[in-house]
N, C-alpha and C positions, 0 to 999 in steps of 0.2 A: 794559809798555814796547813801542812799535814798533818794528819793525827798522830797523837804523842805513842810510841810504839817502846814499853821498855827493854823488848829483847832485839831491836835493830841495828845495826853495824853501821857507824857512820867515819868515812876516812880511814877504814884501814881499820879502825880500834871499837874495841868492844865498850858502849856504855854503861857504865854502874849501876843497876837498878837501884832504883830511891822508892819504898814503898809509901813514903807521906804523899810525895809529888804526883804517885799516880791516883791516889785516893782523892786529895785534892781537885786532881782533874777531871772524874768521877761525878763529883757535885758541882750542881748549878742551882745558885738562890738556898742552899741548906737541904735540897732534895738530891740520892742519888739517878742518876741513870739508869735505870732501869728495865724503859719501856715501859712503863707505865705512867698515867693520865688521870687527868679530873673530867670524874664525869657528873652532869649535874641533873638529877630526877628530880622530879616535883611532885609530894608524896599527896594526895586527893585529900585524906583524910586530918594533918593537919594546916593545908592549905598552902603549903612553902616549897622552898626548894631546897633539898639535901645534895651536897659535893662529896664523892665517896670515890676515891681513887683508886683505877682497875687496872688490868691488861688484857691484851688481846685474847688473849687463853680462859681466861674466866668465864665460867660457863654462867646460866641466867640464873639460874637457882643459886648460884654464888651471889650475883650482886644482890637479888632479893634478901638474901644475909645482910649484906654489907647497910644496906638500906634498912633492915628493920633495926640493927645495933646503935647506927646514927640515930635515928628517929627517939629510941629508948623511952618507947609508948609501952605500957603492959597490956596488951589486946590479943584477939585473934586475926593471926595477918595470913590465914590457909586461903581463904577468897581473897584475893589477893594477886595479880598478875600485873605484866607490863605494857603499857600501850604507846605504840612508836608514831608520836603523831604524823611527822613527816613523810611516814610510808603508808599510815591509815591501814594499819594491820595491828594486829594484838601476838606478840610473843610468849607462847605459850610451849616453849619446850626447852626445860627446864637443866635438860645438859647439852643444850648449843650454845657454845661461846661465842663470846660476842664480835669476834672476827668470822666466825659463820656467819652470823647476823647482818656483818657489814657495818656495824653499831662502831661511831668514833665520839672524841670529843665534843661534836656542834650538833649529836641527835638529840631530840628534844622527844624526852622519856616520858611518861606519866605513872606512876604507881598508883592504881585507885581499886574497888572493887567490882568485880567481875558481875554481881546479883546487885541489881539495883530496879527500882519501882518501874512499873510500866502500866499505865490503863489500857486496861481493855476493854472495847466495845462489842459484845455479842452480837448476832444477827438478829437477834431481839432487841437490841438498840438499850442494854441494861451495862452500865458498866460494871467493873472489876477492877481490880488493885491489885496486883500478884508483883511479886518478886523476881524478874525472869534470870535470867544470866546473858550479858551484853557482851559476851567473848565467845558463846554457844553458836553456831550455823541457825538459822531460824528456821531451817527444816526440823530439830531438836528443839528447839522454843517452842514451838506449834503444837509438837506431839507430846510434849510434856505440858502444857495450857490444856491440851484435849484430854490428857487421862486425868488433869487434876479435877476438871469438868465432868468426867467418867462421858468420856467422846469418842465412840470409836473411830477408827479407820480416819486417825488424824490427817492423814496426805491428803484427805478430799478438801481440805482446808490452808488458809492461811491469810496472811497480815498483810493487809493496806494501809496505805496514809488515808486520812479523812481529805473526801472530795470538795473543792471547795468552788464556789460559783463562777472564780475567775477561770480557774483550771476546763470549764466546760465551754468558756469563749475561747481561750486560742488552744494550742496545742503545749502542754507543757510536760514534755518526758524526765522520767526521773534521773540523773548523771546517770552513766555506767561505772560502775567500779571495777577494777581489774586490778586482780591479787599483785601486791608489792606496788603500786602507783599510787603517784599520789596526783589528785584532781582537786584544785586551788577553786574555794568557793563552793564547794560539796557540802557545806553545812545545810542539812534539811529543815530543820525548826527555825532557823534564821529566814532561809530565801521563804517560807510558808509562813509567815507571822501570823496569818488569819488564822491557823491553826488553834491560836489563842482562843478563839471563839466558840470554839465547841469545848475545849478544856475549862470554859468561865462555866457553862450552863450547867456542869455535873454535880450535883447536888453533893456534898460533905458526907452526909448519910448512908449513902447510897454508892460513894464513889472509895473507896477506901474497904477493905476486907482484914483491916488490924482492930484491935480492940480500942477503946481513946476512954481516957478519963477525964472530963471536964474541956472539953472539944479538943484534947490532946493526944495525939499521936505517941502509943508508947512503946518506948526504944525497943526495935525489933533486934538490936544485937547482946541483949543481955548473957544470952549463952553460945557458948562453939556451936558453930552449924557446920555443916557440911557441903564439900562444894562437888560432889561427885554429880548432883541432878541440874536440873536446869531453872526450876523454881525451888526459891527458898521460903518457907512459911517464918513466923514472928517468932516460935521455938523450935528448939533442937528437935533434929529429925528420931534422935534417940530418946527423946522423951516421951513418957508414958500419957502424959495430958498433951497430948498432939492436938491442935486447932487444925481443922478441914474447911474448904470450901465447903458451904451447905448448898448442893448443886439441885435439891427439890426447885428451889427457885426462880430456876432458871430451867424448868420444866411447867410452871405456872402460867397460864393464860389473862390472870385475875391481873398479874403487873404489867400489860401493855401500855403502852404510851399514848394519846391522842398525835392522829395523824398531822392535824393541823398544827402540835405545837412542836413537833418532828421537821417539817416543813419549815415553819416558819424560823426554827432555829438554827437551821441549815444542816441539820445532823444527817438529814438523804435530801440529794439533788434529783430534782428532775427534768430528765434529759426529755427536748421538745424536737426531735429528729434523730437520725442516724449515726450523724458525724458527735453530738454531742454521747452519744451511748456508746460509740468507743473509745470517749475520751473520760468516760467513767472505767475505763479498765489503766488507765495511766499511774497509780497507786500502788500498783502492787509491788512487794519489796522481792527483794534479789533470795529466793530457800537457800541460796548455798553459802551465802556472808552474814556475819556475825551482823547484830542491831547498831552498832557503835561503829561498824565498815560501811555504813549506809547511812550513815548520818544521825540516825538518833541517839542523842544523846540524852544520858539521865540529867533529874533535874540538879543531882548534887554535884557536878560537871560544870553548871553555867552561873548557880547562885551561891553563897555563901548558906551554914545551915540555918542562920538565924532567922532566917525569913525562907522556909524553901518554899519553890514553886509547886503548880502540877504537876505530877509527872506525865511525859509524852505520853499521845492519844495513837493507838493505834485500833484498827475495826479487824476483826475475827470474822472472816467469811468462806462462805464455800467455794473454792475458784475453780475446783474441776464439775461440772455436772453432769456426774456419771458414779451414783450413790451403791454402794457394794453393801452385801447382805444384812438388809435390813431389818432386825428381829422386835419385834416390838418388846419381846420380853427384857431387852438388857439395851434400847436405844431408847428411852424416853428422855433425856436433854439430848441427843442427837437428832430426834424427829422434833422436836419443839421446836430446834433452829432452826431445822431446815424449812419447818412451819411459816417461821417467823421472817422467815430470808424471801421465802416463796411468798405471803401477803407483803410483803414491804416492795419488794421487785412487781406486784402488778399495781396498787398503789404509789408508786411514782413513773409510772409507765414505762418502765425496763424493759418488762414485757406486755405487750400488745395483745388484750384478746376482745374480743365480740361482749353486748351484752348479756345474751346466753350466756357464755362462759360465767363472765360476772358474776351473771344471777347465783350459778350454782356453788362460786369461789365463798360466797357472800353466805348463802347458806350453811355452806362448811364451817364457816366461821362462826355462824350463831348457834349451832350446836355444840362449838369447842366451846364457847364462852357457857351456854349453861351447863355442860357439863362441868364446865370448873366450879362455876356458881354450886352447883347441885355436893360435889367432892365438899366443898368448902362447908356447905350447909347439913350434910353429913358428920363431919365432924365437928358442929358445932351441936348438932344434938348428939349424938355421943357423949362430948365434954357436960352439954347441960339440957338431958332430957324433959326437963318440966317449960322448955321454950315452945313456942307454937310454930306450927310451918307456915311457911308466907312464902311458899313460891308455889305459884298454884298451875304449876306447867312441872308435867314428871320429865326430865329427859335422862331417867336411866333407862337401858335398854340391855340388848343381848350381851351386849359385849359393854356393859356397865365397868368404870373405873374403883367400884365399891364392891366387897365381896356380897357373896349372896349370904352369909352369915349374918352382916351389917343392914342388908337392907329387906330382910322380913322383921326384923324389930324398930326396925325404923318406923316412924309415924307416917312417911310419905306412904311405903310399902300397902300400911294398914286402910290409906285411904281406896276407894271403890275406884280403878282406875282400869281400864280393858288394855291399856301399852304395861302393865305390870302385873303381868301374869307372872306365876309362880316358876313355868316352865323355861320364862326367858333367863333366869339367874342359877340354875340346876348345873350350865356352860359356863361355869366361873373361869377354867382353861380359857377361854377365847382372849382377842389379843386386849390389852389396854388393865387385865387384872390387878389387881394391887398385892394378889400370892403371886403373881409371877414376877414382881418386882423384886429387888434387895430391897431392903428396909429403909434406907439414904433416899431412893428413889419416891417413893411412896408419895406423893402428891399430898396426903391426909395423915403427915405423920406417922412414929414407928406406935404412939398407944394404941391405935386400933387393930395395927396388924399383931400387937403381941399379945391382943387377948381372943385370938381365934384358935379353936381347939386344932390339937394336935388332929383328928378323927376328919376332918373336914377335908380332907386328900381323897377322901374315899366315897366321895357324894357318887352316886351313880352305879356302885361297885365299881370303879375303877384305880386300880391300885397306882402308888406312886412309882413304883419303880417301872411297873406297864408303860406310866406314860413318860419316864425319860426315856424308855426303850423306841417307843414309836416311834418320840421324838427325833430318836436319833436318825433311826430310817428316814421319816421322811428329810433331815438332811441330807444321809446319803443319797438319797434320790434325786436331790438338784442337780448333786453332780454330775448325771451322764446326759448335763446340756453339755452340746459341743462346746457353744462360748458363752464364754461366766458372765459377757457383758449382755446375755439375754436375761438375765435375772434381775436387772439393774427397776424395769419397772415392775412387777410383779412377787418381790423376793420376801414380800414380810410374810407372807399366808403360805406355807410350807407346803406343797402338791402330795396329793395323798398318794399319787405313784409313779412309776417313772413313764417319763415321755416317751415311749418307746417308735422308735421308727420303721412304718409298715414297709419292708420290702418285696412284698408280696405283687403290689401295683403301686405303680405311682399316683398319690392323689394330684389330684387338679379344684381348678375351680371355674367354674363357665356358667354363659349367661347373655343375654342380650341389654346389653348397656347403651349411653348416648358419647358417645366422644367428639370432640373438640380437637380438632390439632392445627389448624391451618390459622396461624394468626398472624400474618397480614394482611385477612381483611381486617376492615373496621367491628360488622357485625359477625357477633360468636354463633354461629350456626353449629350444631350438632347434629351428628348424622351417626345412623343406628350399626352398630356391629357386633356382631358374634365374639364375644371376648373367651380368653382361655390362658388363665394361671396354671404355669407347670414346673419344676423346676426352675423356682425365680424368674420366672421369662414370663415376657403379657406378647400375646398373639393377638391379632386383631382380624378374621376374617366376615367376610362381606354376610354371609350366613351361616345360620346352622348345619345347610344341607352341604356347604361349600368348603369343609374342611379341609380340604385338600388344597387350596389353594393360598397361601396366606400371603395379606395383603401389608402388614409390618411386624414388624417385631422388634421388642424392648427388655433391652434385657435389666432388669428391679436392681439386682444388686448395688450399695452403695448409691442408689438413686434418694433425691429429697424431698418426701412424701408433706404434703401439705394440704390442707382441706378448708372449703366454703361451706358452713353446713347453719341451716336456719329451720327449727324445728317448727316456729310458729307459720311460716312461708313454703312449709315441705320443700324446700331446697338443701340436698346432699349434694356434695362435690368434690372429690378429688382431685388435688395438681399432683404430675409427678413431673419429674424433671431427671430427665434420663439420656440418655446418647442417641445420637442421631439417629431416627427409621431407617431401617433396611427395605428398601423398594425391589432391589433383587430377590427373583427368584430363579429354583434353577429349571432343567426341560421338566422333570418329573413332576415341581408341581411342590417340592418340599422348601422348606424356607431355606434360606442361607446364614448358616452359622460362622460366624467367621472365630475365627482362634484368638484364645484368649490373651495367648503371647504376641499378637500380632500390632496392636494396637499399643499406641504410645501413649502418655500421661498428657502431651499437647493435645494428640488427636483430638482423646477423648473429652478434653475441656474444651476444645474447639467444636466441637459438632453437638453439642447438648439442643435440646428439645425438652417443651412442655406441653405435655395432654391434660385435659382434663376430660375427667370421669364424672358422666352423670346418673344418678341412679333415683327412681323411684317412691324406694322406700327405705324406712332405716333399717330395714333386717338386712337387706342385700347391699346399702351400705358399710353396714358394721363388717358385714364379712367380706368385702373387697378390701377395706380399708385395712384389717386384719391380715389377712394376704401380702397385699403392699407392704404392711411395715416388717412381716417377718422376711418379706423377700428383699428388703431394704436392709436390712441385718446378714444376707446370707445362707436363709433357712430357708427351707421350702415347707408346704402343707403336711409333709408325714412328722413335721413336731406336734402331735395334734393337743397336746397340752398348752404348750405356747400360744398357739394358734386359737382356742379353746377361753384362753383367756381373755386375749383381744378383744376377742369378740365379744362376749360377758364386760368388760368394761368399758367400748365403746356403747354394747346397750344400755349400760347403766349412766353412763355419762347423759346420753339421748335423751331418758328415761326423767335424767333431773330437769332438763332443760323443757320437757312439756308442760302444760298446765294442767296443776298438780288439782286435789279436790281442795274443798274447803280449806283455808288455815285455821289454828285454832289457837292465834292469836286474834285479837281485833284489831285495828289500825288503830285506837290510842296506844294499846299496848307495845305492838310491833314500833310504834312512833317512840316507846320508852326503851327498847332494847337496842334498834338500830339506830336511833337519835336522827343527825341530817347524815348522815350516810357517807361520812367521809370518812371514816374508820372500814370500813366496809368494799367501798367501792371504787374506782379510780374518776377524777374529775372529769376525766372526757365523755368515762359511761354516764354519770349524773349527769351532766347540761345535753347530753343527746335525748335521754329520755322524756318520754312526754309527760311525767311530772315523778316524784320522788316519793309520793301515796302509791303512782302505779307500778313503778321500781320496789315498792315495800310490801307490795302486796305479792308480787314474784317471787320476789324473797322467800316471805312466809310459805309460800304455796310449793316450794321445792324442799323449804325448808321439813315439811308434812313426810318426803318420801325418806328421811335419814335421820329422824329422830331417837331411831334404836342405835345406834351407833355411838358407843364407846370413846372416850376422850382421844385416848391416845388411836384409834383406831379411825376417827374422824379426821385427825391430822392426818395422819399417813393416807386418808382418802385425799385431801386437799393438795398432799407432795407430789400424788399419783396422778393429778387430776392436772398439777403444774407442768406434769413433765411431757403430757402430749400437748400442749400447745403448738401453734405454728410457729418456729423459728426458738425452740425452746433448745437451752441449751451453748448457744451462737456466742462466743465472747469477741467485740469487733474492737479492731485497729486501724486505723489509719496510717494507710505507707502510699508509697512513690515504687513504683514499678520502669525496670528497663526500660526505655521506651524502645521498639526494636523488635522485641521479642516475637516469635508466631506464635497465635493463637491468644495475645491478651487482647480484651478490650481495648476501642479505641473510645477512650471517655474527653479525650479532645474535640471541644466546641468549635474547634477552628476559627479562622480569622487573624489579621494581621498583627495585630498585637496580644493575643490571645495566649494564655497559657498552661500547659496540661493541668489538670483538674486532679486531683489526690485522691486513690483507692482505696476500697475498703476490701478487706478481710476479715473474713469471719472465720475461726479455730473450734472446732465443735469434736465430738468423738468422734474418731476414722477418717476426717476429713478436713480440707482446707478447704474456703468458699471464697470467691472474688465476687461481690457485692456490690451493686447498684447505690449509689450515696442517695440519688432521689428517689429511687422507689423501692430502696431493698428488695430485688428479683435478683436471684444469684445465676451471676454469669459466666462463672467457671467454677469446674471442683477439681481438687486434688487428692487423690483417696492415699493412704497411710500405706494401704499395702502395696500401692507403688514408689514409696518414699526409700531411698536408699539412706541418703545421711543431711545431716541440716548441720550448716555451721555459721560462724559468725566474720567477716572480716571487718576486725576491729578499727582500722585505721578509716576506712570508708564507711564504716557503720552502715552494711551491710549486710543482710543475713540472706546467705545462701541456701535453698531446697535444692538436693541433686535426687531426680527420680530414674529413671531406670535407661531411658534414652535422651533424656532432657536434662538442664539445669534453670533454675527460675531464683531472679535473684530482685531483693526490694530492700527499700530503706524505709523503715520505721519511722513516721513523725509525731504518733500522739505517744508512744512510751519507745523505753530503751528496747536493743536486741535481745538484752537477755531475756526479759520477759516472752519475746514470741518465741524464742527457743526453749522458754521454761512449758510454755503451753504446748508446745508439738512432744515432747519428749514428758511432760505429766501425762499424758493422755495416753502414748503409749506404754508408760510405765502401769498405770492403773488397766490396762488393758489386757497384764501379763498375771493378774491376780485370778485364780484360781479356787476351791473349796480343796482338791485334792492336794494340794502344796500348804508348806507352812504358813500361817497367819499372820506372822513378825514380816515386817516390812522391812526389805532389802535397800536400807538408807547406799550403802552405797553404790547401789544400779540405781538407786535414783537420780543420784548428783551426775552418774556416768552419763543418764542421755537426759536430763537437762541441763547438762553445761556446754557450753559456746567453747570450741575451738576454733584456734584460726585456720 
């Protein structure tokens, strides 16, 4: 039948318009025609489902009306948005109608709120209850968790799933999500139930940041909040009794955790090889999708309120390592963590280092711990001066966490002690003060700091505003390092001037060394040559007298410097791993330099070489070693600041690692501070040693050289001391590589039924590394400043590297693509930071080069 038309002409004759008949026709079932539909949302908060009839023209913010009018709840419905399950996206603009949307009849809506509870795990393994917002980007989640923390330079951080022990037997990547799609079975707290497990252990006490009366949880929504931030606290952001995180706490060394019961709870795994150490990077969430587009869901999502669950566990960690200006004056929970990330990572064997190393990790640790004790016992005489002292070990020193006002009246002060001298607390400025803190931060509470006289600025004659002035200079004086990423280990102790670069002559460095290069024989034979550092280049000729002739040549830059060094065995040694020797030379006698354009990104991954460097002693150690890393950087010897540094910290590192004099603990004692040594040590270094009194006595006796050292000044010796390790730094994956390709390894075993064997990469700053599964020797690099562009082809789950004449393409098996494209493109975003550029972080250059295109 056609439709009823009543201005039509039918036969010749004009029909009579009848206006009941056409109104009539109009309605179907008592509704008219319209275009318009029922559409059915299901509101979170009283658990149902409301039918509220739209049209296509209706913009979102219109149906959120139509929905709060049905509902005829009296609340606040401002946090408040739409979540589109079927497309696993959140609708958040608020004048596109829902024919922009795509939104019909059969989408399945959610009305719920946007802030809802989220635990957080510190890298001090301490958890948190915050509020986040589950529609926010978790790039925004992060850096609002980090200022609420008072954390600077959030982007060096972010959100993982808790690891769990099945996840380090096979390979278990997390879905990919991709904007507007929807991927069936993407629920994350469902497929990880074990999850449960670490959410059972978090104590009540401890895991919750709301007030409770009578073990009850009280209503965070009593008054209108605001949904402009990313975390929501229990009141109005306009209220004058504001509740704060109290973030001292989480700058406290006194609340660590026993490692054993760390371990045995499963709260850190520990990976027993290669393969399982990149499959502890399988966790990390997607910075550019909201918490609820990755699967986590709040718990008032899965449960009814009457009973609600935990809320989801996620861990707060540092995922780039590459730590920008680190000021002890205004990072103490910033260095606490990174503390605390840095002893948990060599305690469950993340990172690999030497006894030595240990010894002096171990000692760092046991001066943060009495310096806390010491802060701690400070302020309990303070509070109650007629107590007696009982700690009969001073470990305040130069750089003391207690003002010098506090600790001449102090009882310890007044005892006869030669480490508390008058003249060591006179430097109350140096790092770890408790006047260079804000007040919140203060380790010992704001009563002590408010009863130090105004006049106390001026100890020494030196005025206040002097020293913001200095202060300032010596920041501007970082500045004229060429790259800001030279400051990354040396940044917290402000340089009294600038690095200035001689170009008067070129410095060098030279010397008769033992090098090693020929390794296919079996035995390392070393053979003596005249070496010579020059502009990032290591020359190697046969003698002194023979300069003229040079027998190879390496060029430093972007090479990966690594060291064998054993104080008690005087064994020094440096690997480097650098591009192939040049055997050419030309008639005159001068080396052959070949052009820097010349060389391809396969070449150069294809022709790598490893020398090692033997040396003597630890002075000419320190200072080759020195050399190498700044020429590993790009620097040559005229930074003589940089360079200047190196060296002073590699001696001082050396320094802790000798046998020290006396301790002036005794082994009952040392037995009562370090207990069995598993807080302290990692379990491979304890069962190699030849007994745990000899291991204790090490301790103490290194412990003797850094007893002057300052709370917060000790940590940052420990952060500093993590970040020259070998292989520090390295975040590894697990992929499948082209087979085909020139220049990759062939890590095929061969044989008939035989099948390629899965690669590792390792994503560090500046560099891409193809990695050895059995022995971690890296077998190929890819340097950043030959990187053109990195993408993703989604359908193949493949991510594409295109370098300058090449393209290298792999598929991901222990996590998704986004993640390694989040790692190539964080690195070089944090790369692009600057002192003479703005502070504010450019979120959206960040999303630009970590997001996957096709």
């Amino acid at each position: 039948m056609s439709a009823y038309d009543p201005f039509s002409v039918h036969n010749g004759g004009t029909h009579t318009f009848n206006g009941t008949e056409t109104i009539s026709r109009m309605v179907v079932d008592g509704n008219y025609i319209d275009g318009s539909w029922e559409l059915s949302v299901r509101v979170e908060d009283i658990n149902t489902n409301v039918s509220v009839r739209v049209s296509g023209d209706l913009p979102l913010g219109g149906l959120m009306h139509l929905i709060v009018e049905k509902v005829k709840l009296q609340q606040s419905w401002s946090d408040h948005a739409i979540w589109w399950v079927d497309r696993n996206v959140w609708l958040l603009q608020s004048r596109t109608t829902l024919d922009q949307y795509g939104i019909q009849s059969d989408a399945r809506l959610v009305f719920h709120r946007m802030h809802n509870d989220v635990q957080i795990v510190l890298p001090s393994l301490t958890p948190l209850v915050l509020r986040v917002n589950y529609a926010a980007r978790l790039f925004t989640v992060v850096r609002d968790i980090c200022k609420e923390l008072n954390i600077r330079h959030s982007e060096e951080l972010s959100l993982t799933l808790p690891i769990t022990k099945n996840m380090l037997k096979t390979n278990c990547p997390l879905p990919t999500v991709r904007p507007g799609l929807r991927r069936p079975g993407t629920s994350l707290p469902n497929q990880r139930s074990d999850q449960s497990s670490v959410k059972s252990k978090v104590p009540s006490s401890v895991s919750s940041a709301y007030p409770t009366v009578d073990g009850q949880k009280i209503n965070p929504y009593n008054t209108l909040n605001s949904n402009a931030g990313t975390i929501m606290r229990f009141k109005s952001d306009n209220s004058l009794d504001q509740e704060r995180v109290d973030f001292a706490r989480y700058a406290d060394c006194s609340l660590r955790r026993s490692a054993k019961a760390v371990f045995a709870d499963s709260w850190l795994m520990k990976p027993k090889n290669l393969v399982q150490k990149a499959r502890l990077n399988s966790g990390w969430l997607d910075s550019s999708r909201s918490l609820l587009e990755q699967g986590i869901k709040p718990s008032s999502l899965e449960l009814d309120s009457h009973n609600p669950p935990n809320p989801p566990t996620l861990y707060l960690c540092f995922k780039y390592f590459t730590f920008y200006d680190v000021i002890l004056k205004y990072d103490a929970v910033r260095i606490h963590q990174l503390y605390e990330q840095a002893r948990w990572s060599l305690l469950s064997g993340q990172f690999d280092c030497t006894e030595d190393e240990m010894v002096v990790f171990a000692a760092y640790q046991l001066q943060a711990e009495l310096q806390s004790a010491a802060v701690s016992q400070q302020l309990c005489i303070t509070n109650f001066p007629d107590m007696n002292n009982t700690n009969p070990y001073s470990t305040l020193g130069a750089c003391t966490t207690v003002s010098s006002n506090y600790v001449n009246r102090s009882p310890v002060h007044a005892t006869s002690s030669p480490d508390l001298a008058k003249k060591h607390y006179l430097h109350y400025n140096s790092g770890g003060s408790v006047l260079q803190l804000p007040r919140n931060l203060s380790p010992i509470g704001s009563a002590l700091v408010d009863e130090i006289p105004s006049n106390v600025h001026n100890v020494g004659g030196v005025d206040e505003v002097d020293e913001l002035l200095s202060e300032l200079e010596q920041s501007c004086g970082v500045a004229d390092e060429s790259e800001p990423v030279s400051r990354n280990l040396q940044n917290a102790i402000r340089p009294t001037g600038h690095d200035m670069t001689d170009t008067s002559e070129v410095p060098s460095l030279e010397g008769s060394i033992k090098v090693f290069r020929d390794r296919s024989r079996l035995l390392k034979r070393y053979k003596a040559y005249w070496a010579v550092i020059v502009e990032a280049r290591l020359y190697l000729f046969k003698s002194k007298a023979q300069t003229k002739e040079c027998l190879a040549e390496y060029p430093l830059r972007d090479c990966t410097v690594s060291f064998d060094v054993s104080v008690a065995h005087q064994k020094y040694i440096i690997k480097l791993s650098v591009p192939s020797v040049l055997d050419q030379k030309t008639s005159n006698g001068s080396p052959l330099i070949p052009s820097a354009n010349s060389s391809t990104p396969k070449e150069l991954c294809s022709t790598r070489e490893e020398i090692w460097l033997k040396f003597d002693s630890a002075e000419q150690y320190a200072c080759w070693l020195a050399a190498c890393r700044l020429g590993s950087r790009g620097k040559t010897l005229a930074s003589k600041v940089a360079y200047g540094k190196e060296v002073e910290a590699t001696l001082e590192l050396l320094k802790l690692q000798m046998p020290g004099p006396s301790p002036a603990m005794s082994l009952s004692e040392s037995t009562a501070y370090l207990g069995d040594l598993t807080d302290f040590c990692n379990d491979r270094i304890i069962r190699k040693a030849r007994s745990k009194d000899t291991l204790r006595q090490r301790i103490t006796e290194a412990h003797v050289n850094i007893r002057d050292l300052g709370l917060l000044e000790v940590k940052y010796k420990y952060v500093q001391t993590w970040q020259r390790l070998t292989g520090f730094g390295r975040s590894y994956f697990i992929v499948q590589f082209e087979r085909g390709l020139q220049g990759l390894p062939n890590t095929n075993g061969g044989g008939l039924f035989s099948t390629p064997m899965d690669d590792i990469i390792a994503i560090c700053q500046g560099r891409i590394e193809v990695v050895s599964p059995q022995t971690g020797e890296v077998l190929l690099t890819w340097n950043f400043s030959d990187l053109r562009s990195w993408n993703v082809n989604w359908d193949a789950e493949k991510v594409i590297l295109e370098f300058r004449n090449s393209q290298v393409a792999f598929r991901p098996l222990s996590t998704n693509c986004k993640t390694i494209v989040e790692f190539i493109g964080g690195y070089v975003f944090l790369s692009q930071r600057n002192l003479e550029k703005s502070q504010e972080v450019n979120e959206r250059l960040f999303h630009r080069l970590t997001g996957a295109n096709d």
